[in-house]
SEVEXVEX-456823 format. One record per residue: y, z, x of N, C-alpha, C, CB in turn; residue number from 0; chain. Coordinates in nm, 4 decimals, always signed. Glycine has a CB too. Example, Ala and Ser with C-alpha at 12.3 -4.5 7.8 and 13.67 -1.06 7.14 Angstrom:
! SEVEXVEX-456823
+----------+----------+----------+----------+----------+----------+----------+----------+----------+----------+----------+----------+-----+-------+
:   nnorth :      nup :    neast :  canorth :     caup :   caeast :   cnorth :      cup :    ceast :  cbnorth :     cbup :   cbeast :  nr : kette :
+----------+----------+----------+----------+----------+----------+----------+----------+----------+----------+----------+----------+-----+-------+
:  -0.5690 :  +0.7800 :  +1.3190 :  -0.4500 :  +0.7800 :  +1.2300 :  -0.3300 :  +0.7800 :  +1.3200 :  -0.4473 :  +0.9046 :  +1.1308 :   0 :     A :
:  -0.2250 :  +0.7080 :  +1.2850 :  -0.1060 :  +0.7140 :  +1.3670 :  +0.0030 :  +0.7870 :  +1.2900 :  -0.0598 :  +0.5725 :  +1.4084 :   1 :     A :
+----------+----------+----------+----------+----------+----------+----------+----------+----------+----------+----------+----------+-----+-------+
! end
This chain:
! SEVEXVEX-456823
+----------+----------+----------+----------+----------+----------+----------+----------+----------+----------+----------+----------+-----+-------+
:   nnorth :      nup :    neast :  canorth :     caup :   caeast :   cnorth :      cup :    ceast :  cbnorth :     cbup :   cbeast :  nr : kette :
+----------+----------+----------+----------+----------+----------+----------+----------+----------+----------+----------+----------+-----+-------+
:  +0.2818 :  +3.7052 :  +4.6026 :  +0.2101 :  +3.6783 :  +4.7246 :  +0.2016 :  +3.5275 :  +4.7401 :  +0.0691 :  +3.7441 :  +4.7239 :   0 :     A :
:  +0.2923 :  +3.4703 :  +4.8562 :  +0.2970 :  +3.3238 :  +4.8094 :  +0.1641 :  +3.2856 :  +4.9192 :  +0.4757 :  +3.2279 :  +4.8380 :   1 :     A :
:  +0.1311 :  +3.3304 :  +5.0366 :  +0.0140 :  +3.2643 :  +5.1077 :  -0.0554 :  +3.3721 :  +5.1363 :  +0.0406 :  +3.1777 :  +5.2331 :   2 :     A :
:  -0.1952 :  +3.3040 :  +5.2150 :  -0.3219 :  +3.4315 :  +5.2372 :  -0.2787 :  +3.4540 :  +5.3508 :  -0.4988 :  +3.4024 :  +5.2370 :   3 :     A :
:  -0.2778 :  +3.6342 :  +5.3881 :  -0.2265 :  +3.6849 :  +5.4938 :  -0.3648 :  +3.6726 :  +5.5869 :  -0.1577 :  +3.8334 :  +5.4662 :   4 :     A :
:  -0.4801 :  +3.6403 :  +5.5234 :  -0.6085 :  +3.6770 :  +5.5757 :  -0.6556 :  +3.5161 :  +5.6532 :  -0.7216 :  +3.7412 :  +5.4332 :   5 :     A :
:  -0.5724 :  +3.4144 :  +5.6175 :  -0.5992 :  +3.2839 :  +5.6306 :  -0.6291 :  +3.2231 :  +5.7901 :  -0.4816 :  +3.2199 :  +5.5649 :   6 :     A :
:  -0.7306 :  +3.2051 :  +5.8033 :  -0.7900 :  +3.1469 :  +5.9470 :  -0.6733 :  +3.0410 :  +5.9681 :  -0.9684 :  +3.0662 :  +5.9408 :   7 :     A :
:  -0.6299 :  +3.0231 :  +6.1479 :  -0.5234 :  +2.9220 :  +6.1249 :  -0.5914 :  +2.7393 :  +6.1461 :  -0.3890 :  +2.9673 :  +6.2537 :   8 :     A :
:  -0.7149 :  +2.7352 :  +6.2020 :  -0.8020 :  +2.6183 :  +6.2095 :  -0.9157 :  +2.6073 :  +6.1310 :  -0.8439 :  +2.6026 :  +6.3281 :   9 :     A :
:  -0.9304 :  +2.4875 :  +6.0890 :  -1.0270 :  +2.4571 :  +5.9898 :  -1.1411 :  +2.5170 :  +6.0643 :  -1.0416 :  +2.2995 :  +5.9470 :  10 :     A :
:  -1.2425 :  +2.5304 :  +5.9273 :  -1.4000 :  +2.6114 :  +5.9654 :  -1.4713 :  +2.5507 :  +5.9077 :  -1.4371 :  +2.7590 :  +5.9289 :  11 :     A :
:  -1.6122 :  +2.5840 :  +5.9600 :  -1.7297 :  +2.4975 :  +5.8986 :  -1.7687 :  +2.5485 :  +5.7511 :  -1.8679 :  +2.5078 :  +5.9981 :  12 :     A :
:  -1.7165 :  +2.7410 :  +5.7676 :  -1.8064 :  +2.8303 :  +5.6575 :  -1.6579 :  +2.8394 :  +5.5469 :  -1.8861 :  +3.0293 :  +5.7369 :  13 :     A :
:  -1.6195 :  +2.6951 :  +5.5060 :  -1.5458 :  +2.6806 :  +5.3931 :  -1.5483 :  +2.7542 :  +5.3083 :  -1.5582 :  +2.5946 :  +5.3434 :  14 :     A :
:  -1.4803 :  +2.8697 :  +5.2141 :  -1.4629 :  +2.9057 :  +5.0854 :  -1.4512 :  +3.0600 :  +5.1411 :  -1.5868 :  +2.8573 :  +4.9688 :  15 :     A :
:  -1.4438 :  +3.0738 :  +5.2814 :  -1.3940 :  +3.1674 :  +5.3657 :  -1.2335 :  +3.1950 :  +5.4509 :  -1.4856 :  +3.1515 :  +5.4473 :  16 :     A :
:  -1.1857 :  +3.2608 :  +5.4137 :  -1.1074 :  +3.2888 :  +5.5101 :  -1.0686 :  +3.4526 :  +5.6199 :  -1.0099 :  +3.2445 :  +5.4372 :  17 :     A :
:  -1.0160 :  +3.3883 :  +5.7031 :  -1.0890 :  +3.5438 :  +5.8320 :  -0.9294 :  +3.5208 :  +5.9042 :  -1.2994 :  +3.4938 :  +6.0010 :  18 :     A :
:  -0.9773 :  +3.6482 :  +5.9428 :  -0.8153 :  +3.7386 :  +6.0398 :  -0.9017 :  +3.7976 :  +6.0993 :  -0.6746 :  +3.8630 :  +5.9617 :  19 :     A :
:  -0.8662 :  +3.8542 :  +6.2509 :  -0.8926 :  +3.9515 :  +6.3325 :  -0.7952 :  +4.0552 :  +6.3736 :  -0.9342 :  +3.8981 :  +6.4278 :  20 :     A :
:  -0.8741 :  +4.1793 :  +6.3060 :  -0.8029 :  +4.3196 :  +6.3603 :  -0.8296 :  +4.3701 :  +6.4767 :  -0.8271 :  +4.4288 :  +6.2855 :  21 :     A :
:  -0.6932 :  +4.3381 :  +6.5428 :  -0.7086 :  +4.3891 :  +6.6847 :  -0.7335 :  +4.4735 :  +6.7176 :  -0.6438 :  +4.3900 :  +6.7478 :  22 :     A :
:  -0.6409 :  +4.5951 :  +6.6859 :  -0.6394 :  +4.7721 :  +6.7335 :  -0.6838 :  +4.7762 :  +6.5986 :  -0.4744 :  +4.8815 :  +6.7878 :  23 :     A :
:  -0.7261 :  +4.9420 :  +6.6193 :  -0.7132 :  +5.0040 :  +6.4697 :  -0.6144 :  +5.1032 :  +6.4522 :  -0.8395 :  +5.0703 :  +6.4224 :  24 :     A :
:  -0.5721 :  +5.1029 :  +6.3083 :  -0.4398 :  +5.1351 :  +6.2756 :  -0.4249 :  +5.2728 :  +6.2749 :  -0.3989 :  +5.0813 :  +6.1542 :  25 :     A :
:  -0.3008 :  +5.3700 :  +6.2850 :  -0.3030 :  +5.5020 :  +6.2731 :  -0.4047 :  +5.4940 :  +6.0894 :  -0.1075 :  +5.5767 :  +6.2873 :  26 :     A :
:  -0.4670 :  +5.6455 :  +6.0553 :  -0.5357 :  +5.6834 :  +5.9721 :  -0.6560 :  +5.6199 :  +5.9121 :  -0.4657 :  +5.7049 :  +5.9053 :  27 :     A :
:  -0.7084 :  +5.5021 :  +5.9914 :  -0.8324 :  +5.4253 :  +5.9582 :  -0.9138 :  +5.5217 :  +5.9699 :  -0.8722 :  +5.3055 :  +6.0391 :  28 :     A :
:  -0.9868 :  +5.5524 :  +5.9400 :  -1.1457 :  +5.5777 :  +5.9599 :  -1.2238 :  +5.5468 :  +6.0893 :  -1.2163 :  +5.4982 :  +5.8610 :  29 :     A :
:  -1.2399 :  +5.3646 :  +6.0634 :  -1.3161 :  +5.2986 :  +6.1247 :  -1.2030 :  +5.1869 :  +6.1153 :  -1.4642 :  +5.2853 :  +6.0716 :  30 :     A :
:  -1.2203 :  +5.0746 :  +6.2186 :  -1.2185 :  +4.9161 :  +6.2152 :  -1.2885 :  +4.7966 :  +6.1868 :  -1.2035 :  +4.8890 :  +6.2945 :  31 :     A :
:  -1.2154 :  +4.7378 :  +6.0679 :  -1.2715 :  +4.7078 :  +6.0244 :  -1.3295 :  +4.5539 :  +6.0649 :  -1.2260 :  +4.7461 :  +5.9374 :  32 :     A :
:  -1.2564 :  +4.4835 :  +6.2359 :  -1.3308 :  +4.3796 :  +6.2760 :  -1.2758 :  +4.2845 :  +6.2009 :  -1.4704 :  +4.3918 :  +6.2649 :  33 :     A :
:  -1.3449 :  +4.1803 :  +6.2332 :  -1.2980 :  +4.0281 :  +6.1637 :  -1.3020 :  +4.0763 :  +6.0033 :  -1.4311 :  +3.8702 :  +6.2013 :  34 :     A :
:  -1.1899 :  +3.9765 :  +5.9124 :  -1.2016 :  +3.9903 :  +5.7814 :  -1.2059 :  +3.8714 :  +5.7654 :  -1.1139 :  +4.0601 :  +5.7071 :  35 :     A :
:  -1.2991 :  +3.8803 :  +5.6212 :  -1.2904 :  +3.7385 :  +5.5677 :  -1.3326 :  +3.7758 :  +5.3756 :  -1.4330 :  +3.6148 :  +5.6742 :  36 :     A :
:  -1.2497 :  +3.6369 :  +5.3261 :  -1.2323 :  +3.6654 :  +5.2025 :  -1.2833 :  +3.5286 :  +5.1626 :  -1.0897 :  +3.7147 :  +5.1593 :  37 :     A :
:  -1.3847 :  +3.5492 :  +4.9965 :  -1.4192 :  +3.4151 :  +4.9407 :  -1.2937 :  +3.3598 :  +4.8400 :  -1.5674 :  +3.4300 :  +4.8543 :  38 :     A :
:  -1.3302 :  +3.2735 :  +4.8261 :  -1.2316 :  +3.1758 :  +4.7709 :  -1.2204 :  +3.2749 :  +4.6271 :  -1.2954 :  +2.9877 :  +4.7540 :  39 :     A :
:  -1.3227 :  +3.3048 :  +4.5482 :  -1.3419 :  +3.3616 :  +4.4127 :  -1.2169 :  +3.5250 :  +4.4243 :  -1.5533 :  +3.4030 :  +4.3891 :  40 :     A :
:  -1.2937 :  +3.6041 :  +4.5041 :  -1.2402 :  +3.7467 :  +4.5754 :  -1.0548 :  +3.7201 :  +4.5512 :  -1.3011 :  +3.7576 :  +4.7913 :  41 :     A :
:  -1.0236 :  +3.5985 :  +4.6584 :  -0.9426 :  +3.5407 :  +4.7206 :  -0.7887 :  +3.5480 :  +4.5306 :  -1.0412 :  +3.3586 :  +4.8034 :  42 :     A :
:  -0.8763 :  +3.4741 :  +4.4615 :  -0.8381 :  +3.3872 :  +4.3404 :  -0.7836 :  +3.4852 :  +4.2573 :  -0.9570 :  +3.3049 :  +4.2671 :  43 :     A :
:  -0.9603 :  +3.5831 :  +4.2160 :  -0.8601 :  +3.7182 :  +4.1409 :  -0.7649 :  +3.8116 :  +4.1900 :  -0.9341 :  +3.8146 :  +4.0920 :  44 :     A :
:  -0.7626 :  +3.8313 :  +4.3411 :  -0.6624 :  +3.9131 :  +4.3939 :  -0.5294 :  +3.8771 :  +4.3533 :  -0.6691 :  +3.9144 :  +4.5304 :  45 :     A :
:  -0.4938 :  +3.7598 :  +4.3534 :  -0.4012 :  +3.6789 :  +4.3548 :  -0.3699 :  +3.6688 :  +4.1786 :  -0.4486 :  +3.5430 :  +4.4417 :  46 :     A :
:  -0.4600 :  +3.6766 :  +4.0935 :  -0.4423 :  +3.6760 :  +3.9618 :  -0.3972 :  +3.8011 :  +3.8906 :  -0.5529 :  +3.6353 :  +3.9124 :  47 :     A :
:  -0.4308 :  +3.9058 :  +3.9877 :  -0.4157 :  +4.0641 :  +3.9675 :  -0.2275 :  +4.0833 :  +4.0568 :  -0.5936 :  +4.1738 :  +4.0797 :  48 :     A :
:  -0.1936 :  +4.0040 :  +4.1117 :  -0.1105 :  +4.0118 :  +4.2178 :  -0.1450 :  +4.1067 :  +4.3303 :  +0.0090 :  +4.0408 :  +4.1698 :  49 :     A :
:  -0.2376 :  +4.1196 :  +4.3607 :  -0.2584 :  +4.2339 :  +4.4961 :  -0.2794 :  +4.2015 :  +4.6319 :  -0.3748 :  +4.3165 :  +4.4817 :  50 :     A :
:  -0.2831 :  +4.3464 :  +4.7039 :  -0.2930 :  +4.2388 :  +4.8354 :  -0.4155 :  +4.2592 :  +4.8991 :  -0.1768 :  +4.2570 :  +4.9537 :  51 :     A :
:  -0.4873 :  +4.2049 :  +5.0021 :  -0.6088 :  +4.1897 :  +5.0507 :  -0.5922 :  +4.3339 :  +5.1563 :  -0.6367 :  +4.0236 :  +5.1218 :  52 :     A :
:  -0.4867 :  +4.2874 :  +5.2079 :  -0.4792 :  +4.3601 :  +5.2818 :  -0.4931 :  +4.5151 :  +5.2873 :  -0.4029 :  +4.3238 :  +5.3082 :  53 :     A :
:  -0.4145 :  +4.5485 :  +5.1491 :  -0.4391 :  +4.6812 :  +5.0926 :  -0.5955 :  +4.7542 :  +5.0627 :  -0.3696 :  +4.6699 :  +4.9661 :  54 :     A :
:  -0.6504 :  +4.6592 :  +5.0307 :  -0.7726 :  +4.7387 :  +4.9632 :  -0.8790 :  +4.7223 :  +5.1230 :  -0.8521 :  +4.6371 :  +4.7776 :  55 :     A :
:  -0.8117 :  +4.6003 :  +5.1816 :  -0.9092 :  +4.6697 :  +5.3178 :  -0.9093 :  +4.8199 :  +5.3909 :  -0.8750 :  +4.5865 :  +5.4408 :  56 :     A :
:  -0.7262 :  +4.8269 :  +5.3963 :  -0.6926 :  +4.9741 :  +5.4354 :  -0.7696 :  +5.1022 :  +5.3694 :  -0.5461 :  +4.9931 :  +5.4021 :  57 :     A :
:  -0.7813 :  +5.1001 :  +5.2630 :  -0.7970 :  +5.1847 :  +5.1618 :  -0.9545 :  +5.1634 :  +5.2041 :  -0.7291 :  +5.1475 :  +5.0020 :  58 :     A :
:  -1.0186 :  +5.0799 :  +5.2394 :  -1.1511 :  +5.1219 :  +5.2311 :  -1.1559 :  +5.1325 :  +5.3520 :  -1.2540 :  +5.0465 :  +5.1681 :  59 :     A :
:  -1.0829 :  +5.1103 :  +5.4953 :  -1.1169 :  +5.1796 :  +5.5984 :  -1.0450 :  +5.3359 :  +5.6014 :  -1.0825 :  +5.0908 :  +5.7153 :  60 :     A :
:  -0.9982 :  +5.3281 :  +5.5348 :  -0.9286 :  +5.4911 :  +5.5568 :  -1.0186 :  +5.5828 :  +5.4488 :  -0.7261 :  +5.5018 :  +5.5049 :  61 :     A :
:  -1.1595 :  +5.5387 :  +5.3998 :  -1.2456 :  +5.5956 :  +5.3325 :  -1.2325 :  +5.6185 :  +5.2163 :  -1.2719 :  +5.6791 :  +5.3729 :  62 :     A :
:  -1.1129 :  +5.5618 :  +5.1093 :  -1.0962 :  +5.5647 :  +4.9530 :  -1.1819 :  +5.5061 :  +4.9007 :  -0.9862 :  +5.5150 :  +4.8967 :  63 :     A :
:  -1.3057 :  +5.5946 :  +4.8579 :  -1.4309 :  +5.5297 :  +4.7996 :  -1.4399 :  +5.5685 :  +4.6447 :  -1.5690 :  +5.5818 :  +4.8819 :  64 :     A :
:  -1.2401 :  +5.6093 :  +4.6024 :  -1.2587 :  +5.6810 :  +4.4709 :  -1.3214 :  +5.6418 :  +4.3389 :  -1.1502 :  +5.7092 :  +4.4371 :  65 :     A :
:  -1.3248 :  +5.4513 :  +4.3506 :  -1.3965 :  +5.3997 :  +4.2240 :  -1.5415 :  +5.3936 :  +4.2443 :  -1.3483 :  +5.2582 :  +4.1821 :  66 :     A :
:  -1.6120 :  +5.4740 :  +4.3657 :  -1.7609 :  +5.4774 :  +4.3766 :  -1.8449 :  +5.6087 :  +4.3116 :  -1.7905 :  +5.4700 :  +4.5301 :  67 :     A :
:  -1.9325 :  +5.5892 :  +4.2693 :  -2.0016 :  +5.6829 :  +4.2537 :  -2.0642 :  +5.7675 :  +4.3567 :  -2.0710 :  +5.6433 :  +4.1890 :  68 :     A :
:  -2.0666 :  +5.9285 :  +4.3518 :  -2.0969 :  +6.0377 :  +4.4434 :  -2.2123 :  +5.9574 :  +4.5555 :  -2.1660 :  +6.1850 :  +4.3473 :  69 :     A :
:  -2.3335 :  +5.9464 :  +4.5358 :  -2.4219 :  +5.8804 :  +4.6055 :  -2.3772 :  +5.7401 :  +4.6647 :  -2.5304 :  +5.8702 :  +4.5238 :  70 :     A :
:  -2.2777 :  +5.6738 :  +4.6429 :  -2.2850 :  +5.5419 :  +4.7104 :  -2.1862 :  +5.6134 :  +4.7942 :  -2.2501 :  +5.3860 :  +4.6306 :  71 :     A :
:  -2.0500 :  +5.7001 :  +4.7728 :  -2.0054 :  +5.8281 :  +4.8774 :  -2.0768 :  +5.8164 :  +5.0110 :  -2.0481 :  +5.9855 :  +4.8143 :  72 :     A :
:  -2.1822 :  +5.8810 :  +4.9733 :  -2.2371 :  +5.9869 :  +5.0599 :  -2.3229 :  +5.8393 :  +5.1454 :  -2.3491 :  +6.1428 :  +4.9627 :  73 :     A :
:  -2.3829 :  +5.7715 :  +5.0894 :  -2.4285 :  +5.6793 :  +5.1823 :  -2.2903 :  +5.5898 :  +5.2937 :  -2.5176 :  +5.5708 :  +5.0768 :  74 :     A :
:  -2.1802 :  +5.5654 :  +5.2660 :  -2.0876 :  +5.5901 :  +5.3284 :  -2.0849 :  +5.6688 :  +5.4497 :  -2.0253 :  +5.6260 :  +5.2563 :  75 :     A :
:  -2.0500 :  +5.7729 :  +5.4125 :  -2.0538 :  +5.8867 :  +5.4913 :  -2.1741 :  +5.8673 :  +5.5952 :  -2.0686 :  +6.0149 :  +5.3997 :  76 :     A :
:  -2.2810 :  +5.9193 :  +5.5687 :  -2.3613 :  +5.8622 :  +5.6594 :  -2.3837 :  +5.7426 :  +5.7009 :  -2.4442 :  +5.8868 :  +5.6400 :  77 :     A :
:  -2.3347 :  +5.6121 :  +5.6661 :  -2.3718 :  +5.5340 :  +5.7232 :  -2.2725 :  +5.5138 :  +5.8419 :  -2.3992 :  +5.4419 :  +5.6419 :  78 :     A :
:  -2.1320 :  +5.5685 :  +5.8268 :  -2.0225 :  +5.6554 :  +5.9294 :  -2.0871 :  +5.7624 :  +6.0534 :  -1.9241 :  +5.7647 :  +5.8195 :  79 :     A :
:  -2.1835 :  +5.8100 :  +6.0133 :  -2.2313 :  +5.8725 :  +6.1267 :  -2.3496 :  +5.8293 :  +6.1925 :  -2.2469 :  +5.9910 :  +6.1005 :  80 :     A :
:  -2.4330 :  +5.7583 :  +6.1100 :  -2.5369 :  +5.6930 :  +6.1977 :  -2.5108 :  +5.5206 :  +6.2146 :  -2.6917 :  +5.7254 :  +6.1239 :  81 :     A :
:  -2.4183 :  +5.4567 :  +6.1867 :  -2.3740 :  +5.3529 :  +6.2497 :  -2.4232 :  +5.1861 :  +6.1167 :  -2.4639 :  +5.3680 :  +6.4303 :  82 :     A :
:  -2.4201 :  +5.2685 :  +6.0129 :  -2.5014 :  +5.1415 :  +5.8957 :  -2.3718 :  +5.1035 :  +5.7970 :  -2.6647 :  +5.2253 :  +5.7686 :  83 :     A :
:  -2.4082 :  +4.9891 :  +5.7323 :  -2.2992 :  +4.9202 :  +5.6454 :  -2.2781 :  +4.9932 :  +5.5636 :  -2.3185 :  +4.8003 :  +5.5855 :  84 :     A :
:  -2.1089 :  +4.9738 :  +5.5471 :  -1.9882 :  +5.0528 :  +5.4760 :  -1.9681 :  +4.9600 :  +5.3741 :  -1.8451 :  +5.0844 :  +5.5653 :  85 :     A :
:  -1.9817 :  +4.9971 :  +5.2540 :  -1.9889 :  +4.9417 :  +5.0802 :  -1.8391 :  +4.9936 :  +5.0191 :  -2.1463 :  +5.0365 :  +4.9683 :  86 :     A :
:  -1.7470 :  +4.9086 :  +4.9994 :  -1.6466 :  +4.9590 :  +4.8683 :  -1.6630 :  +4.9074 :  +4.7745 :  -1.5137 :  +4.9480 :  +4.8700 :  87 :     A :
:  -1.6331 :  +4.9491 :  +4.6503 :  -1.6182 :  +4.8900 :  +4.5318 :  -1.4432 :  +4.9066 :  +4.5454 :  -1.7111 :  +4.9695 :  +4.3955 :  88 :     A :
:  -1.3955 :  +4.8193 :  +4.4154 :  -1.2768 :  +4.8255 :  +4.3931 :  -1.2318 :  +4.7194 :  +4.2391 :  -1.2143 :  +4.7857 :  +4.5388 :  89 :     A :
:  -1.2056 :  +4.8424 :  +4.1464 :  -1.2334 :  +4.8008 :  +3.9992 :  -1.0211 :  +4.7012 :  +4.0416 :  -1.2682 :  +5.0061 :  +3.8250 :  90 :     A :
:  -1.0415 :  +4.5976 :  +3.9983 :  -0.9313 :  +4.4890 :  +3.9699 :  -0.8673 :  +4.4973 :  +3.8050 :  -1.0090 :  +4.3276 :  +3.9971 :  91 :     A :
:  -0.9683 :  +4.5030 :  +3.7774 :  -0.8496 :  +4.4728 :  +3.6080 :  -1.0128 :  +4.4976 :  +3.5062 :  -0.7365 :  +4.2108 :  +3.5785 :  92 :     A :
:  -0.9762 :  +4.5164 :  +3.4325 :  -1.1087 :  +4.5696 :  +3.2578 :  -1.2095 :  +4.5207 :  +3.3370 :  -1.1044 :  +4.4624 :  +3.0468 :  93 :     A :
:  -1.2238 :  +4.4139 :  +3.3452 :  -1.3525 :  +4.3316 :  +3.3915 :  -1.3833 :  +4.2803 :  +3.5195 :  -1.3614 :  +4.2249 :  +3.3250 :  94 :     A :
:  -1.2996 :  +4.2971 :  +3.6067 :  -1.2712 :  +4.2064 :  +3.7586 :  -1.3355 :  +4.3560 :  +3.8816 :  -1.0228 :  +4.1513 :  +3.7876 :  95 :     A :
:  -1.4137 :  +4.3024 :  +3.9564 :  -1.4636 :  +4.4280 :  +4.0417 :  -1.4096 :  +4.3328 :  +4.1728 :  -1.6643 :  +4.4857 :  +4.0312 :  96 :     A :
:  -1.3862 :  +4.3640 :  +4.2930 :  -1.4055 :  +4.3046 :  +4.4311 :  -1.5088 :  +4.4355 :  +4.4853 :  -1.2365 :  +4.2771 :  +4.5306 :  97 :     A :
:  -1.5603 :  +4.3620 :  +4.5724 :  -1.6382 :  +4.4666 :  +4.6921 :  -1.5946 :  +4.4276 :  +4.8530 :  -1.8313 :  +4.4438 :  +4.6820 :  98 :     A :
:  -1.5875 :  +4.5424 :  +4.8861 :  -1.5296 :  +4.5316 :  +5.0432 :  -1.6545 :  +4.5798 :  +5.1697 :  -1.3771 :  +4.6565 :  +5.0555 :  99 :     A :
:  -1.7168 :  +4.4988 :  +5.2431 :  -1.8329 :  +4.5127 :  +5.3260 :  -1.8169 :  +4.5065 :  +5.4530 :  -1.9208 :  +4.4302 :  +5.3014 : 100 :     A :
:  -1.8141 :  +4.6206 :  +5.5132 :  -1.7904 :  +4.6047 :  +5.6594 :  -1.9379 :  +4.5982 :  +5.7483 :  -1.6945 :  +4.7372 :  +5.7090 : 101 :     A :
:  -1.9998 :  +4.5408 :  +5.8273 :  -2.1059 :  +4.5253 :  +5.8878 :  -2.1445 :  +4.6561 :  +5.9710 :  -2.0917 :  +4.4079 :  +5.9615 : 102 :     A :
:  -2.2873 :  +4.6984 :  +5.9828 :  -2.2991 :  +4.8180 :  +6.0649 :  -2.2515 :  +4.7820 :  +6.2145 :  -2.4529 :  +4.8724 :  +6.0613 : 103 :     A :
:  -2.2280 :  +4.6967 :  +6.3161 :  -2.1709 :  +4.7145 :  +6.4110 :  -2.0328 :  +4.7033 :  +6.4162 :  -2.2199 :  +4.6561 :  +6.4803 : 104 :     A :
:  -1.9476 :  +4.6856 :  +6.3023 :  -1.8241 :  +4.7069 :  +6.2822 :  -1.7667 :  +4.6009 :  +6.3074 :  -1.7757 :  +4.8012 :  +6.3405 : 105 :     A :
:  -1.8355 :  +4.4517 :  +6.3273 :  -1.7486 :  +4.3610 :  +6.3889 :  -1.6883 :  +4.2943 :  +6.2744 :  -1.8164 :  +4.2658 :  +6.4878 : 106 :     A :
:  -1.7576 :  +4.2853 :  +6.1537 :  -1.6547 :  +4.1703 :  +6.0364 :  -1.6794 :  +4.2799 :  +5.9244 :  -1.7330 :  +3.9616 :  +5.9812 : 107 :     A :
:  -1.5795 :  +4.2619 :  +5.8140 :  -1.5688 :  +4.2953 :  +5.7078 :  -1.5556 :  +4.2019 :  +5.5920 :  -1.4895 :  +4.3659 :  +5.7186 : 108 :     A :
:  -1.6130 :  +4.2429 :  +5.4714 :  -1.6027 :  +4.0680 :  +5.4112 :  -1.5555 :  +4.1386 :  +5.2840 :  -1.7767 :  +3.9394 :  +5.3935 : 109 :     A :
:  -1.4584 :  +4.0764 :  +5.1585 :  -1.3896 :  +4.0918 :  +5.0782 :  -1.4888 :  +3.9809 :  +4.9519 :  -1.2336 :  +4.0634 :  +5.1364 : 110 :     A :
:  -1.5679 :  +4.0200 :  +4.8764 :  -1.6114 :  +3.9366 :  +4.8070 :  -1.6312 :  +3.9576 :  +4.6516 :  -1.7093 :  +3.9093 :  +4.8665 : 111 :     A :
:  -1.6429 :  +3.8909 :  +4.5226 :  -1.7046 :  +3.9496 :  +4.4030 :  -1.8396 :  +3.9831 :  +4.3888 :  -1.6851 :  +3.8757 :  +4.3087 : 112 :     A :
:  -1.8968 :  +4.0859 :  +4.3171 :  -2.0237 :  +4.0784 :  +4.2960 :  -2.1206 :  +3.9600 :  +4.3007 :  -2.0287 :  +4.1228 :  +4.1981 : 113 :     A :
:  -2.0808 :  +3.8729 :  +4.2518 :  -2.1984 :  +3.7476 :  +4.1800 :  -2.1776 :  +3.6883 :  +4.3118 :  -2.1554 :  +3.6268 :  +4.0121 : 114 :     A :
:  -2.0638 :  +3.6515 :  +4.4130 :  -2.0959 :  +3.5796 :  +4.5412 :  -2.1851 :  +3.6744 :  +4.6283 :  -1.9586 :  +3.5377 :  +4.6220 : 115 :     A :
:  -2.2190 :  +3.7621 :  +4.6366 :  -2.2515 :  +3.8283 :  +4.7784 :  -2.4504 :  +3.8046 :  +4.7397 :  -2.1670 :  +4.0504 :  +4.7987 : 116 :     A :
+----------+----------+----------+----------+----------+----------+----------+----------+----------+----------+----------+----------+-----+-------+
! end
């Protein structure tokens, strides 16, 4: 992965961020997932793992909540039907977690590690 596919193309004030906007939403999403943005940390291990950002956004809008536990599921789920923030986990390597956060009005999604959020 030689550059960030997620990479804002003009400088920003909220440095150690970078954001893309999803226009349509894609055949088999779920939901849309709105502006993305990734921290520099998120950003670093993806890239250390070789993966792509892009992937694990899909995967958590198309509802693969398989590294979550039943109850963080189900709050999902409902938060899908009554309109509240969508939580992924996503185990990276032995020790490396990312989390994927989409906002309850659906407009941004944010790609971050535990210890930043």
């Amino acid at each position: 992965m030689n550059a960030n596919p997620l990479a804002f193309a003009a400088p920003r004030p909220d440095a150690g961020l970078r954001r893309r906007r999803c226009g349509t939403q894609a055949p088999g999403l779920v939901f849309n997932p709105g502006g993305v943005s990734i921290t520099d940390g998120a950003w670093s291990a993806m890239r250390r793992f070789d993966l792509d950002a892009t992937d694990l956004v899909r995967r958590h809008c198309m509802a693969d909540w398989s590294h979550m536990m039943p109850h963080d599921r189900q709050a999902n789920l409902d938060a899908l039907r009554r309109g509240g923030r969508i939580f992924s986990s996503f185990q990276l390597g032995p020790d490396v977690r990312v989390w994927v956060i989409t906002e309850a009005d659906r407009s941004s999604t944010s790609i971050v590690l535990p210890g930043e959020f």
